[in-house]
C-alpha positions as CSV (number, residue, x, y, z in Angstrom):
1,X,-26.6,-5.8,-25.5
2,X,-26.2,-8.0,-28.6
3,X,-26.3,-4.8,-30.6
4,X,-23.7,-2.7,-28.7
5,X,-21.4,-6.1,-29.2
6,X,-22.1,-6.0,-32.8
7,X,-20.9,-2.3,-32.8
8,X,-17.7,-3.2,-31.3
9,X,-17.2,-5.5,-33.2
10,X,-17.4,-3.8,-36.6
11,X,-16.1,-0.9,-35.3
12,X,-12.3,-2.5,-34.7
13,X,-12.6,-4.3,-38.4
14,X,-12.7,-0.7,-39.6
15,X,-10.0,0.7,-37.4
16,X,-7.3,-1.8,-36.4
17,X,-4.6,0.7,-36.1
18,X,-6.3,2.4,-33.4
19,X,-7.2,-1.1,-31.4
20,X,-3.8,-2.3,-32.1
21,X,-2.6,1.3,-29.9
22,X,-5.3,1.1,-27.7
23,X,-4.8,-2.2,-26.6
24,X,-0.9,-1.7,-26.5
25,X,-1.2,0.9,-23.8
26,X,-3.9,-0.7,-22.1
27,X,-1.4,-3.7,-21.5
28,X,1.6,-1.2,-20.8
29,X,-0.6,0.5,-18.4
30,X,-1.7,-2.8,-16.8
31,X,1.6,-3.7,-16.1
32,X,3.3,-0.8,-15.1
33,X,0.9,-0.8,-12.2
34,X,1.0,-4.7,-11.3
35,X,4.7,-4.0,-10.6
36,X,4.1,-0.9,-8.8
37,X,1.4,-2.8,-6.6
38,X,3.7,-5.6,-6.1
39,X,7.1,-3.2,-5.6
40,X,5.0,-1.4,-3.1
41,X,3.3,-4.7,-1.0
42,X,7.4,-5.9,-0.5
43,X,8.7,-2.4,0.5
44,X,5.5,-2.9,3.3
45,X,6.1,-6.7,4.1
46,X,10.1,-6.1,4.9
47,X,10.6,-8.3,7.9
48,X,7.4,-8.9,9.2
49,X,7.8,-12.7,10.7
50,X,10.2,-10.8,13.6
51,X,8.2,-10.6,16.8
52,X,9.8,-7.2,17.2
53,X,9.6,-5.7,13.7
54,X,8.9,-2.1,15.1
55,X,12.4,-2.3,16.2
56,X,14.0,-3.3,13.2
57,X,15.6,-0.3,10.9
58,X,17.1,-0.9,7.2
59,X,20.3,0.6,6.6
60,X,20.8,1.7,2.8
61,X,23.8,2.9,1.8
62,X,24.9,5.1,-1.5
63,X,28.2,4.3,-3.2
64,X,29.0,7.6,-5.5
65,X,31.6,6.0,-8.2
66,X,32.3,8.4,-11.7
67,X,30.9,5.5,-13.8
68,X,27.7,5.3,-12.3
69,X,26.8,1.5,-10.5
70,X,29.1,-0.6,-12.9
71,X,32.7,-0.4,-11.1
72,X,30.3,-1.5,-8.3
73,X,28.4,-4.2,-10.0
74,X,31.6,-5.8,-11.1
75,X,33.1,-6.1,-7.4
76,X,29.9,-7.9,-6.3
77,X,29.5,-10.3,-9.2
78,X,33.5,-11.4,-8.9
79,X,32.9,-11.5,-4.7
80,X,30.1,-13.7,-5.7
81,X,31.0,-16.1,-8.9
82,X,31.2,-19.4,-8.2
83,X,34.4,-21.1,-9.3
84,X,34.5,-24.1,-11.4
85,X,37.2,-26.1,-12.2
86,X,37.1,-27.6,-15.4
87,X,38.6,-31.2,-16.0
């Protein structure tokens, strides 16, 4: 066992390019499939504290604009801005 660590070791001193990549896509890979895992446990816990949930639909709509979801985002960020008044 203490031999095999010994290997590893020496073996990313001589090639720390190739750790630096592996590693990178290790952690890419990592990630990309904590937020798929978590994406997926909300899209499966959507209103579960309803005693009738098996009754319950969601309705999603689509809103086809020429510049793509920006003319859209900009309604719904002035419908929601708070207003300060400044003294």
């Amino acid at each position: 066992m203490i031999n095999k660590l010994g290997y590893i070791f020496r073996s990313w001193r001589s090639s720390k390019n190739s750790l630096f990549i592996n590693l990178t896509g290790l952690t890419t890979g990592l990630t990309c499939t904590l937020f798929i895992y978590l994406w997926v446990i909300d899209e499966f816990s959507f209103d579960k504290f309803h005693e009738k949930d098996s009754q319950l639909y969601q309705v999603m709509t689509k809103v086809p604009t020429n510049a793509g979801m920006l003319p859209f985002l900009k309604m719904w960020l002035k419908s929601c801005s708070i207003r300060q008044t400044i003294f």
